[in-house]
C-alpha positions as a LaTeX table, in Angstrom:
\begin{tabular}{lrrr}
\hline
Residue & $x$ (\AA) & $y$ (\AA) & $z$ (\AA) \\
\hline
Unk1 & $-31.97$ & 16.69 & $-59.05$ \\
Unk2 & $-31.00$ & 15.91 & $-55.47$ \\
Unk3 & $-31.22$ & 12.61 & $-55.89$ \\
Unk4 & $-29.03$ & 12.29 & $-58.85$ \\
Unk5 & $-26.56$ & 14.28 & $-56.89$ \\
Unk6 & $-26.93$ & 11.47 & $-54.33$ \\
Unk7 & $-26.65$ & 8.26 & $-56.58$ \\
Unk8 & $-23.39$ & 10.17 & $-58.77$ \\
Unk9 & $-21.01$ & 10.65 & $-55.45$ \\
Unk10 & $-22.43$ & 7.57 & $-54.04$ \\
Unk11 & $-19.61$ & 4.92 & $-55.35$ \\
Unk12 & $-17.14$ & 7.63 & $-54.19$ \\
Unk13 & $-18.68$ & 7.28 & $-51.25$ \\
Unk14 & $-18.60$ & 4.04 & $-50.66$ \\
Unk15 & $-14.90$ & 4.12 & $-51.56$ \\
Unk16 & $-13.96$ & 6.59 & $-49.23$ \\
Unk17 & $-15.52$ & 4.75 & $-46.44$ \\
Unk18 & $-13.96$ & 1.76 & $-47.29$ \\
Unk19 & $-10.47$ & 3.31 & $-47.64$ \\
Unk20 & $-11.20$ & 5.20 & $-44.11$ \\
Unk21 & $-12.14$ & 1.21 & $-42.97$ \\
Unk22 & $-8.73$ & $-0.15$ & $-44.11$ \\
Unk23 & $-6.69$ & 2.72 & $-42.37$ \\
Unk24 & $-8.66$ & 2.71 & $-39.05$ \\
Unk25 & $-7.97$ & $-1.40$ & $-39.35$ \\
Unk26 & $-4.06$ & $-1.00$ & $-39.77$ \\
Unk27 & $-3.65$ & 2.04 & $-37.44$ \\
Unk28 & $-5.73$ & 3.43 & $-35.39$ \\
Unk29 & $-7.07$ & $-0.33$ & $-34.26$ \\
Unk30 & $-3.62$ & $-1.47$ & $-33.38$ \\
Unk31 & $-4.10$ & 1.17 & $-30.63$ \\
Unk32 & $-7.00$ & 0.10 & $-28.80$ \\
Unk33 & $-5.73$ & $-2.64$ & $-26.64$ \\
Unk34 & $-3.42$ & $-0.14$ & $-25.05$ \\
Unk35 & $-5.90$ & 2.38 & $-24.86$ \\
Unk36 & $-8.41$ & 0.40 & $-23.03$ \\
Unk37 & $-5.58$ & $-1.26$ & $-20.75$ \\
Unk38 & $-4.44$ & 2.66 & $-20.11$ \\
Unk39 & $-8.31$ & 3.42 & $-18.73$ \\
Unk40 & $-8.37$ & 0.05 & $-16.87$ \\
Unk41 & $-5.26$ & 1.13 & $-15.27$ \\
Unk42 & $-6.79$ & 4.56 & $-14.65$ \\
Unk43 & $-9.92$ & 3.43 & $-12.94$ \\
Unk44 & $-7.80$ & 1.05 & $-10.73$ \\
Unk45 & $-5.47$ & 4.36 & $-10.58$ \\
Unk46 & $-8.29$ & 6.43 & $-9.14$ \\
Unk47 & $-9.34$ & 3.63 & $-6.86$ \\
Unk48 & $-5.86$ & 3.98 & $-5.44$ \\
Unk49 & $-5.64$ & 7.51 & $-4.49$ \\
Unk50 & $-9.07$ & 6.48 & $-2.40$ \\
Unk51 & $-7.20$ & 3.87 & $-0.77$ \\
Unk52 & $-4.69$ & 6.75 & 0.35 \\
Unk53 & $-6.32$ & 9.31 & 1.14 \\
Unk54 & $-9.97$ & 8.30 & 2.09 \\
Unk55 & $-9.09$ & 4.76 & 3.21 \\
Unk56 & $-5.95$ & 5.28 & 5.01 \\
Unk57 & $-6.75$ & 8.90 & 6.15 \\
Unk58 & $-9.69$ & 7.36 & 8.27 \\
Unk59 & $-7.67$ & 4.63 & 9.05 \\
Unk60 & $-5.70$ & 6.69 & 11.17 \\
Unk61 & $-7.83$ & 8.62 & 12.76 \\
Unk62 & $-8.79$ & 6.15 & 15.80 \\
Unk63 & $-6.62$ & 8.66 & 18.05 \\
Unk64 & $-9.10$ & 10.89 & 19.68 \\
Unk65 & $-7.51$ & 13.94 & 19.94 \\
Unk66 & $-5.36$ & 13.79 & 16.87 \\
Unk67 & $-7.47$ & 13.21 & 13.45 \\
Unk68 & $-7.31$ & 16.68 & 11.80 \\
Unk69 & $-3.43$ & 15.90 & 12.32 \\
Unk70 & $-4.14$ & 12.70 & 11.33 \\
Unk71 & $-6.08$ & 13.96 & 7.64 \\
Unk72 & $-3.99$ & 16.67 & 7.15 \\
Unk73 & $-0.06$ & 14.51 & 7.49 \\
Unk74 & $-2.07$ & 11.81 & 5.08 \\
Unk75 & $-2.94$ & 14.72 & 2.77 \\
Unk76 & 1.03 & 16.00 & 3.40 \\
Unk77 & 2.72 & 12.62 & 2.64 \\
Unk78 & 0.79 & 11.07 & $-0.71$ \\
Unk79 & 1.53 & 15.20 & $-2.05$ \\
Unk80 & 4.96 & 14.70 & $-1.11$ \\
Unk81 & 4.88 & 11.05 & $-2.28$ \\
Unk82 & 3.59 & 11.67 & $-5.47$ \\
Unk83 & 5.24 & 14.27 & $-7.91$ \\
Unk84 & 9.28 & 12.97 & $-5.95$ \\
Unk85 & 8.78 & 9.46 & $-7.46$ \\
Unk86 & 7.81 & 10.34 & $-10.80$ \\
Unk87 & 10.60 & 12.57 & $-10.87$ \\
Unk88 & 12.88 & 10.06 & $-9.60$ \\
Unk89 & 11.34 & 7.54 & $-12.06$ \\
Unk90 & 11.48 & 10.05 & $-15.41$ \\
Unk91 & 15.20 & 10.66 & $-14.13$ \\
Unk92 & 16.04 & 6.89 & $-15.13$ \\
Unk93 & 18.52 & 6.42 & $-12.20$ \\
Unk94 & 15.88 & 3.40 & $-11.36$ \\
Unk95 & 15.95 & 2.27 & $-14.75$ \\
Unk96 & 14.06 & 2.90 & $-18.04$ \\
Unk97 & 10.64 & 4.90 & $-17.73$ \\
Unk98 & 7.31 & 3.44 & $-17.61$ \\
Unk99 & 3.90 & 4.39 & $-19.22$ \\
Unk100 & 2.80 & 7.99 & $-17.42$ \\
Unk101 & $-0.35$ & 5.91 & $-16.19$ \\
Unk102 & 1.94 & 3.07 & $-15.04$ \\
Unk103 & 4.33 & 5.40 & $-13.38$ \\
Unk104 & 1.88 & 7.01 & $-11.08$ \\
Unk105 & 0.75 & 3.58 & $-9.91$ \\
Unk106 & 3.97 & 2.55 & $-9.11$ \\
Unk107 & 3.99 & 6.01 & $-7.69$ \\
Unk108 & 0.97 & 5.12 & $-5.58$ \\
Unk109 & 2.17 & 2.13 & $-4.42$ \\
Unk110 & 5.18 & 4.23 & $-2.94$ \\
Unk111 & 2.63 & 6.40 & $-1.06$ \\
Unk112 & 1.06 & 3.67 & $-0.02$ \\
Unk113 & 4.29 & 2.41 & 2.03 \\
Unk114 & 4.82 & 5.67 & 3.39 \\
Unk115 & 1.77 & 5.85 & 4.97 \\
Unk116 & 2.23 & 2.48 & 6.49 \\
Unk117 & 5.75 & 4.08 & 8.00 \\
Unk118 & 3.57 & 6.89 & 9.10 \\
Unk119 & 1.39 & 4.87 & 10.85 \\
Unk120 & 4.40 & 3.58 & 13.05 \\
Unk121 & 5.04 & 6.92 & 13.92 \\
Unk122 & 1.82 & 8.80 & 14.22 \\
Unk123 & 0.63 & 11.23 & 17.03 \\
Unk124 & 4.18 & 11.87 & 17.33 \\
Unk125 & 5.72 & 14.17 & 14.33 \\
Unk126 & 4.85 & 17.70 & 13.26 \\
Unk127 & 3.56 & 18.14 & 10.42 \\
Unk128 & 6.92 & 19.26 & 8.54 \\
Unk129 & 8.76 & 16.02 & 10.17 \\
Unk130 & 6.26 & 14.42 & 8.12 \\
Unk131 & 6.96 & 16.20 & 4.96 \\
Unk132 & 10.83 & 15.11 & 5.66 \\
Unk133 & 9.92 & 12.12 & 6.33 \\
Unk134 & 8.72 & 11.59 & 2.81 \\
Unk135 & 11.33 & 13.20 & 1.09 \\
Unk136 & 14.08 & 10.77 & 2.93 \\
Unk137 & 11.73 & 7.78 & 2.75 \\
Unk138 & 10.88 & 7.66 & $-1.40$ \\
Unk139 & 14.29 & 7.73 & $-2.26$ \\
Unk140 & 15.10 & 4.55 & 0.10 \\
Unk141 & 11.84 & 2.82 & $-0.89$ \\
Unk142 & 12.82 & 3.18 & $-4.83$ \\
Unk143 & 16.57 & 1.74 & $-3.59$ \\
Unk144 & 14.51 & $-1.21$ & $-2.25$ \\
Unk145 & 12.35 & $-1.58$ & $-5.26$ \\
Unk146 & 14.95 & $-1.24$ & $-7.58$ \\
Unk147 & 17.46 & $-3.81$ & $-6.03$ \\
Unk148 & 14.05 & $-6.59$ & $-5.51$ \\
Unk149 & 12.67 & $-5.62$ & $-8.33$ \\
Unk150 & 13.89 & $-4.21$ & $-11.06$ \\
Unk151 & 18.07 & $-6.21$ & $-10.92$ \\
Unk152 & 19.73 & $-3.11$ & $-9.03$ \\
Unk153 & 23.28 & $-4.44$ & $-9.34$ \\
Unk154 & 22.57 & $-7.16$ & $-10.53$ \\
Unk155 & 22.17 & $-9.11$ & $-7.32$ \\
Unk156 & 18.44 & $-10.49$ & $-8.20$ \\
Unk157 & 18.00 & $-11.18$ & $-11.73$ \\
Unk158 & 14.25 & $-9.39$ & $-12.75$ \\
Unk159 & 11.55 & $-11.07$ & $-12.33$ \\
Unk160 & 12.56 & $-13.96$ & $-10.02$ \\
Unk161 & 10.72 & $-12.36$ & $-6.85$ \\
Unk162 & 7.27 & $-12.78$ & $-7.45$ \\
Unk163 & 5.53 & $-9.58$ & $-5.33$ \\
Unk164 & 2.68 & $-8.69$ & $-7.54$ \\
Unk165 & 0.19 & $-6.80$ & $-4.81$ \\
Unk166 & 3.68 & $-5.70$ & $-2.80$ \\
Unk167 & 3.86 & $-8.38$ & 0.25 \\
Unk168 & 7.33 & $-7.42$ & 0.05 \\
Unk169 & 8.71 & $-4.61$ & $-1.22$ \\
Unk170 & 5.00 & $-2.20$ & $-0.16$ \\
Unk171 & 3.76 & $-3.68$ & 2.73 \\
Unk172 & 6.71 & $-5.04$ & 4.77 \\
Unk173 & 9.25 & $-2.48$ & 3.60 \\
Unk174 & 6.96 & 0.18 & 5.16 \\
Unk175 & 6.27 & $-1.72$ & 8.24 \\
Unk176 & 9.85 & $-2.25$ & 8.99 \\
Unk177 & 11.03 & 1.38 & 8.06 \\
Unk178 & 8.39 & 2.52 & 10.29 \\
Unk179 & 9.93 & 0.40 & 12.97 \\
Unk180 & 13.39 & 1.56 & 12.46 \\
Unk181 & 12.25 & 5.43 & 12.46 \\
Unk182 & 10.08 & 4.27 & 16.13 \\
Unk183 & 13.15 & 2.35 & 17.60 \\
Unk184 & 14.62 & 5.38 & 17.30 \\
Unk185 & 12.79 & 8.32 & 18.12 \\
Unk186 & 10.26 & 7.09 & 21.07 \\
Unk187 & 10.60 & 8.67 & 23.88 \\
Unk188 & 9.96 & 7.79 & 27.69 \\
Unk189 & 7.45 & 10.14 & 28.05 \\
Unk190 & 5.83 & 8.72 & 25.03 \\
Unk191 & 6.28 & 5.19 & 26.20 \\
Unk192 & 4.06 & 6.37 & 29.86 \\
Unk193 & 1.75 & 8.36 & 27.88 \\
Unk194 & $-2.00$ & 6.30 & 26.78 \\
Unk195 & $-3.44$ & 6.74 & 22.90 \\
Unk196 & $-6.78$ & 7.50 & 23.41 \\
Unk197 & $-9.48$ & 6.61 & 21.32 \\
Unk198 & $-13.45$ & 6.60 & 21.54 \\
Unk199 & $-16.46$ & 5.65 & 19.71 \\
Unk200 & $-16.55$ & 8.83 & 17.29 \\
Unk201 & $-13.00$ & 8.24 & 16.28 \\
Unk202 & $-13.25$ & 4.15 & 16.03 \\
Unk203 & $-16.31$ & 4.54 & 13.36 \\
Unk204 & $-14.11$ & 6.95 & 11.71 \\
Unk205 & $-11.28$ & 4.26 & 11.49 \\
Unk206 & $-13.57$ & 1.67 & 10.52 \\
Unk207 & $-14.73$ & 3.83 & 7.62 \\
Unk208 & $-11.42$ & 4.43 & 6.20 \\
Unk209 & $-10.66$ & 0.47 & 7.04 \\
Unk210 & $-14.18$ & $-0.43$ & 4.87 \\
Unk211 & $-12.97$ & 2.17 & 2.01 \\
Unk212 & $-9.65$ & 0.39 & 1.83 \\
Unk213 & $-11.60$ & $-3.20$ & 1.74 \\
Unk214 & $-13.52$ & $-2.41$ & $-0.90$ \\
Unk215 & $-11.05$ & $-0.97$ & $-3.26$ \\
Unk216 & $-8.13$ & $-3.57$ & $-2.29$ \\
Unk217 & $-8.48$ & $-5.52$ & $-5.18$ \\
Unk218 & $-8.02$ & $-2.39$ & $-7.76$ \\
Unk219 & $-4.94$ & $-2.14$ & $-5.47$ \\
Unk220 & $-3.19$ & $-5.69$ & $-5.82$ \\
Unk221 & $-5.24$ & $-5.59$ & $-9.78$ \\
Unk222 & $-3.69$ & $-2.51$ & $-10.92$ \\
Unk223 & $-0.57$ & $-4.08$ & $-13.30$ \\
Unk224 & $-1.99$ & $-7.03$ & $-13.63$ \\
Unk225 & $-2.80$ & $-8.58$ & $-17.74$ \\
Unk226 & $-6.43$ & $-8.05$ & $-18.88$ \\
Unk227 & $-5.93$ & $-11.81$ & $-18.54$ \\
Unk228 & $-5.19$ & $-12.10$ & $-14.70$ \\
Unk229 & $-7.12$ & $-9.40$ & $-13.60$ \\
Unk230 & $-10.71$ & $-11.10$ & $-12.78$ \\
Unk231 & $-8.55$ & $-14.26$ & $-11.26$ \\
Unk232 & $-6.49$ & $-11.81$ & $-9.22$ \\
Unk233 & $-9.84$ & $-9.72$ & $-7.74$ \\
Unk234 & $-11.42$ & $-12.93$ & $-6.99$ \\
Unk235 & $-8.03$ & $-13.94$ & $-4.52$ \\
Unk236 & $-8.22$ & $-10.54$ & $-2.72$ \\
Unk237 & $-11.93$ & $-10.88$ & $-1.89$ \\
Unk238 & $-11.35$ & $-14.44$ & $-1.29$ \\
Unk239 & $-8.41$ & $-13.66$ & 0.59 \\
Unk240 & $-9.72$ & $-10.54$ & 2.76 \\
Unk241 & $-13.38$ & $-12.58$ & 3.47 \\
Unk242 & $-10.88$ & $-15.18$ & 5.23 \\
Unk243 & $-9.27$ & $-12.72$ & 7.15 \\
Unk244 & $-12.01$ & $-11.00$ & 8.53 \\
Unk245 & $-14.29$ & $-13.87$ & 9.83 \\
Unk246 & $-10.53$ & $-14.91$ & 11.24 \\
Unk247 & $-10.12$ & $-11.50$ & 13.02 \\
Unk248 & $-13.56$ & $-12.03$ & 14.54 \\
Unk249 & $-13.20$ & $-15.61$ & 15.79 \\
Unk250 & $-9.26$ & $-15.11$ & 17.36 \\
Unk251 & $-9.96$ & $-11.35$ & 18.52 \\
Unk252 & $-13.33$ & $-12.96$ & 20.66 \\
Unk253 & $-10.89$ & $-15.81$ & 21.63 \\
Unk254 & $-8.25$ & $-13.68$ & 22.61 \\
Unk255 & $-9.74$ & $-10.38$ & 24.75 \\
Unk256 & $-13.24$ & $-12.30$ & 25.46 \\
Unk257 & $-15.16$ & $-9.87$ & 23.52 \\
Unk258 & $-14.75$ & $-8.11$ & 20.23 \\
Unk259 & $-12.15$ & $-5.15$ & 19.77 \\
Unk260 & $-12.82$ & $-3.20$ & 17.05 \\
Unk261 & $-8.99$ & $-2.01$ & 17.03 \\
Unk262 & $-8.68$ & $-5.81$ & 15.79 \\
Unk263 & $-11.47$ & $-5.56$ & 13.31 \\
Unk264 & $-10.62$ & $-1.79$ & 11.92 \\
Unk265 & $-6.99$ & $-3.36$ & 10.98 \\
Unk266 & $-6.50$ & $-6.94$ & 11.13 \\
Unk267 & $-9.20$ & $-7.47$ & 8.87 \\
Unk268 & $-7.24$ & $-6.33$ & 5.86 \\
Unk269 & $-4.18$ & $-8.26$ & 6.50 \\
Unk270 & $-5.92$ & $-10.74$ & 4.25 \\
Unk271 & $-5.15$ & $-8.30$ & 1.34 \\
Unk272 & $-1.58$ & $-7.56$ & 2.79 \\
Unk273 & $-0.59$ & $-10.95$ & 2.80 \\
Unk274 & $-2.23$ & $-12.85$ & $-0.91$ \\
Unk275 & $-0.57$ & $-9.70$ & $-1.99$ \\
Unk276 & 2.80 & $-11.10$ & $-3.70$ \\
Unk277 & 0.65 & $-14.41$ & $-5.22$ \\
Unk278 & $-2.98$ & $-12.70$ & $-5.76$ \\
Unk279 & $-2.45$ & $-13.32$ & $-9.83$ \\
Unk280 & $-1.00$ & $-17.73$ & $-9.04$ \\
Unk281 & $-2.54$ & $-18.79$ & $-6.22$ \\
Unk282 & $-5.83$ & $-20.57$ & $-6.56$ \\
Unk283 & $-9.07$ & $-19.33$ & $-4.79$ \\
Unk284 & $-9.04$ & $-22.14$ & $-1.93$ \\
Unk285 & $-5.15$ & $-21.03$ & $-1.33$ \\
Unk286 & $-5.91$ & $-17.51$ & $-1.45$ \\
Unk287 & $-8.82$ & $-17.74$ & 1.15 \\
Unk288 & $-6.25$ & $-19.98$ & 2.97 \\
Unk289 & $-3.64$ & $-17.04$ & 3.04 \\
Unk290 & $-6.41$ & $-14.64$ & 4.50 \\
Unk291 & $-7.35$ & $-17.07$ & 7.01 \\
Unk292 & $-3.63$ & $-17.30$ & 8.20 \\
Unk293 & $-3.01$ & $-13.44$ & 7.70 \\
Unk294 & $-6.28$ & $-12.65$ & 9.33 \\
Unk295 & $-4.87$ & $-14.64$ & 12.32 \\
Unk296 & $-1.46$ & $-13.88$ & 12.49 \\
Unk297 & $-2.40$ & $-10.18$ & 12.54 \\
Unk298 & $-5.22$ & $-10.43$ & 15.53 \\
Unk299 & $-3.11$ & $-12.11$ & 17.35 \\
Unk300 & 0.15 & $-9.95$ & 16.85 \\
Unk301 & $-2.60$ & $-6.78$ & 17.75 \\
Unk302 & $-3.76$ & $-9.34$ & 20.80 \\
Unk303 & $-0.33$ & $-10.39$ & 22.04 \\
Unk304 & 2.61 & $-9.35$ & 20.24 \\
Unk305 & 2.27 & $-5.35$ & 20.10 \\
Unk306 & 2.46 & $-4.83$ & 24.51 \\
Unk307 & 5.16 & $-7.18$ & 24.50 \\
Unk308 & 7.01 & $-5.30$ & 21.31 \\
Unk309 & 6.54 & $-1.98$ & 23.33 \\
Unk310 & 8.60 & $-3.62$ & 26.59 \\
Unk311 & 11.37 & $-5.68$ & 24.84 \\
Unk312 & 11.99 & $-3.04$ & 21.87 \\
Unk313 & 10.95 & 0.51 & 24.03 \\
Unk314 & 9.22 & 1.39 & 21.09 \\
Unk315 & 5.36 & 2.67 & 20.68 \\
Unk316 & 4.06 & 1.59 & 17.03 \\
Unk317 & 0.60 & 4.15 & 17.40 \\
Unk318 & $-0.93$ & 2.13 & 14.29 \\
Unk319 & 0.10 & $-1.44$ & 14.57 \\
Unk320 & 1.72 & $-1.39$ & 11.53 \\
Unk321 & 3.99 & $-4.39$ & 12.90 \\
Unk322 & 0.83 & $-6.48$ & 12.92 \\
Unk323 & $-1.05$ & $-5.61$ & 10.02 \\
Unk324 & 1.73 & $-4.91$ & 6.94 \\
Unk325 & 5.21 & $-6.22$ & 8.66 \\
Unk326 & 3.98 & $-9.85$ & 9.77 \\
Unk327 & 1.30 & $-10.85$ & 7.26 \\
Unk328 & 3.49 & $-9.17$ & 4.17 \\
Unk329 & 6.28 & $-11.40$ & 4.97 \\
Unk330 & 3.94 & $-14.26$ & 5.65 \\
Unk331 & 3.04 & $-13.37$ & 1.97 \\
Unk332 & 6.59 & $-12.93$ & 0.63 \\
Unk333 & 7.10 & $-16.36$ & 1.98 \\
Unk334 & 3.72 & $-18.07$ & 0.78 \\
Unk335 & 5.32 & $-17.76$ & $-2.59$ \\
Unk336 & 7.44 & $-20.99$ & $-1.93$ \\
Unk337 & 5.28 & $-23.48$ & $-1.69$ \\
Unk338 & 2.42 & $-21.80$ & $-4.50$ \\
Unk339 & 4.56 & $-20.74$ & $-7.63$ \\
Unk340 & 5.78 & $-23.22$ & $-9.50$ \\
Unk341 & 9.12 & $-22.63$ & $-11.17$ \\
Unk342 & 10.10 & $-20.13$ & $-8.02$ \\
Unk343 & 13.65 & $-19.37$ & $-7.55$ \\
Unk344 & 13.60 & $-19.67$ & $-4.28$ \\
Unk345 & 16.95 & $-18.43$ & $-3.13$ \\
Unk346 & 16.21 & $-15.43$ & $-4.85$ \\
Unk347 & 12.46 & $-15.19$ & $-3.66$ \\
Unk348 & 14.17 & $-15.87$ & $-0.18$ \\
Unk349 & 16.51 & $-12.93$ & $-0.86$ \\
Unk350 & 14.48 & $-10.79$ & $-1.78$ \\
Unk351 & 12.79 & $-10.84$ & 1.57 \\
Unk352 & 16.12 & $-10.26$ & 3.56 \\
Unk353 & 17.12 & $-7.55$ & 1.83 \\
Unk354 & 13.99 & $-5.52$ & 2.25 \\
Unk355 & 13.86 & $-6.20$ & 6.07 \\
Unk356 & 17.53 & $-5.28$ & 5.98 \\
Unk357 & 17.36 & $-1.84$ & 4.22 \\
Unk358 & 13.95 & $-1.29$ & 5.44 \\
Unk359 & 15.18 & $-1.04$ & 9.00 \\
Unk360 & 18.65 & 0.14 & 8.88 \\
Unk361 & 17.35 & 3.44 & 6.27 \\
Unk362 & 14.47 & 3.40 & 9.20 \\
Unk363 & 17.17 & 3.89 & 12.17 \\
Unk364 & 19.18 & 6.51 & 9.89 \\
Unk365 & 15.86 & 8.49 & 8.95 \\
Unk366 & 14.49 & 8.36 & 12.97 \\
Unk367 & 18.38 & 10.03 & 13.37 \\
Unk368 & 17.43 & 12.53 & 10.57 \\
Unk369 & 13.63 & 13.43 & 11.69 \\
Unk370 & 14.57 & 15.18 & 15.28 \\
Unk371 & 16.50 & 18.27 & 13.70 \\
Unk372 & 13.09 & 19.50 & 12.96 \\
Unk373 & 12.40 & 19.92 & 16.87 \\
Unk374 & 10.03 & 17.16 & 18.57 \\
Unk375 & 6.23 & 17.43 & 19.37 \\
Unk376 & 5.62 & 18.50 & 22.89 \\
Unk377 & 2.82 & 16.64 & 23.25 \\
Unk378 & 2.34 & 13.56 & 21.37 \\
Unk379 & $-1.10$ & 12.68 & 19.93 \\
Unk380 & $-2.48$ & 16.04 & 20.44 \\
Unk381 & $-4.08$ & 18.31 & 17.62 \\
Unk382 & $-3.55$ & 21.76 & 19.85 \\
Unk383 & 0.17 & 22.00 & 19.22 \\
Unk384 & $-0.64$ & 22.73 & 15.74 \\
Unk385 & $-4.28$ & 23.50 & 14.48 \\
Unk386 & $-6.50$ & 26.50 & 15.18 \\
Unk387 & $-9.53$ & 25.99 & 17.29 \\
Unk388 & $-8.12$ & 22.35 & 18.13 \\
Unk389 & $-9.64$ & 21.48 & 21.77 \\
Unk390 & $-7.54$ & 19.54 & 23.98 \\
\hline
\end{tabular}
């Protein structure tokens, strides 16, 4: 009986299935490219927020007497970072909205910027300094992007600048802001004091410097096509490989033996600088670009920074000059001679006015920062944490 149940529905069958076959073809299918690019983007999403707050975090934590302030203002500035762009973005006074998955990369990217700022800066901000500092510096980094970027007044038409990993409009713009709020707020008793560092707090900073190695390409990846995306990971590898043997060989050239300040940071500048071309160039230019970064930054960390400190009276803790400011607008500029079709006037512009806004807003947010009170002693934990031992 069963079975001639079984055989009398079983046409039906068959023609529901295939009607269910035809629908799922014409609808649902149509949504499965963007539903697999939306968990691509997630995954490279995720690997973000490890750059920030694991890679970064660590990063920063080389100064011996100042890494729980160091965790905690990392923790302070992607939460502040965060949730103000995406309300700034769903506002539209940067333009039309993006994807939600899209918008909290570009989001990301923000944070990512202010925590190279921070780095110019840190040791010597309390911890609510560093929650304004946020709030003033999202608004001027979205300014930036939007002008570079997305045809803010119509002064760059969109599209011209090519900054896909954020050479540009990430890297440098933070590295300059950072120098503008420094220029501005250093002190002299800041300028005579020594950041201390030993080997606890170095592994620590290497840590956070392997973390943001490893998950570098998800960074410069992350709004990339399906298409570009294996072409553009194999640049940044490429690219930061270069850089590190670089840092190694100039860094043992330079101080006689190895500093591991050098290889914690100038290391990565291989990723800063293939940033803006890491979807054109080819793999023999991109490991070209990390050679050049990689050397550029050692010796900016080697040379450049104690010579910064005298002419400019300025103390940038991290070296942010070195390893985002230099090698991202080495990057910005590697464009010319690697894209084909570049508007190079524009590409050129682009440049200027980030280091322009960058380090005026900078100078106007170091003005800003001191009605908070200053940090009576800079690069200590005590001021500010329980149980914190001088």
């Amino acid at each position: 009986m069963n079975k001639h149940i079984l055989y009398k529905f079983l046409p039906l069958t068959l023609l529901l299935t295939a009607i269910s076959s035809i629908v799922f073809a014409s609808g649902v299918a149509e949504n499965i490219p963007s539903a697999i690019i939306n968990d691509q983007q997630y995954n490279r999403a995720i690997h973000i927020m490890v750059m920030l707050l694991v890679g970064f975090g660590f990063l920063m934590v080389f100064v011996r007497k100042y890494g729980r302030s160091a965790l905690t203002a990392t923790f302070l500035l992607v939460s502040t970072a965060l949730p103000l762009y995406m309300l700034v973005k769903s506002s539209g006074l940067t333009g039309r909205g993006e994807d939600e998955i899209k918008t909290l990369i570009l989001a990301e990217f923000a944070a990512a910027s202010l925590l190279i700022t921070a780095g110019a800066v840190l040791g010597r901000l309390k911890m609510p300094q560093y929650i304004l500092l946020g709030l003033l510096f999202i608004p001027f980094y979205m300014f930036n992007e939007w002008i570079v970027l997305g045809g803010g007044f119509g002064i760059i038409d969109i599209g011209s600048v090519v900054d896909t990993g954020g050479s540009i409009v990430i890297h440098a713009f933070g590295a300059i802001f950072g120098l503008g709020v420094a220029i501005t707020m250093t002190t002299k008793q800041e300028l005579e004091k020594t950041i201390e560092a030993d080997a606890t707090s170095d592994r620590y900073s290497m840590l956070g410097s392997m973390m943001l190695w490893i998950f570098w390409p998800s960074f410069c990846a992350a709004l990339v096509t399906p298409a570009q995306m294996p072409h553009t990971v194999v640049n940044v590898i490429l690219a930061l490989c270069g850089s590190t043997l670089t840092t190694y060989i100039f860094s043992v050239s330079l101080r006689k033996k190895i500093s591991i300040a050098d290889i914690a940071n100038a290391a990565l500048a291989g990723g800063v600088a293939i940033g803006s071309t890491c979807a054109d160039a080819s793999h023999t230019m991109a490991a070209i670009i990390g050679i050049l970064g990689g050397g550029l930054s050692t010796f900016g960390f080697a040379v450049i920074q104690s010579k910064q400190q005298k002419w400019m009276k300025l103390i940038d803790t991290c070296g942010v000059t070195n390893l985002h400011g230099l090698p991202g607008l080495m990057g910005g500029l590697a464009a010319l001679p690697i894209i084909h079709g570049l508007n190079i006037q524009e590409q050129l512009m682009g440049v200027l006015i980030t280091v322009v806004l960058a380090f005026t807003t900078g100078i106007l947010t170091g003005k800003i920062l001191p009605l908070l009170g200053r940090k009576v002693e800079a690069y200590e934990d005590s001021e500010e944490f329980l149980d914190a031992v001088d």
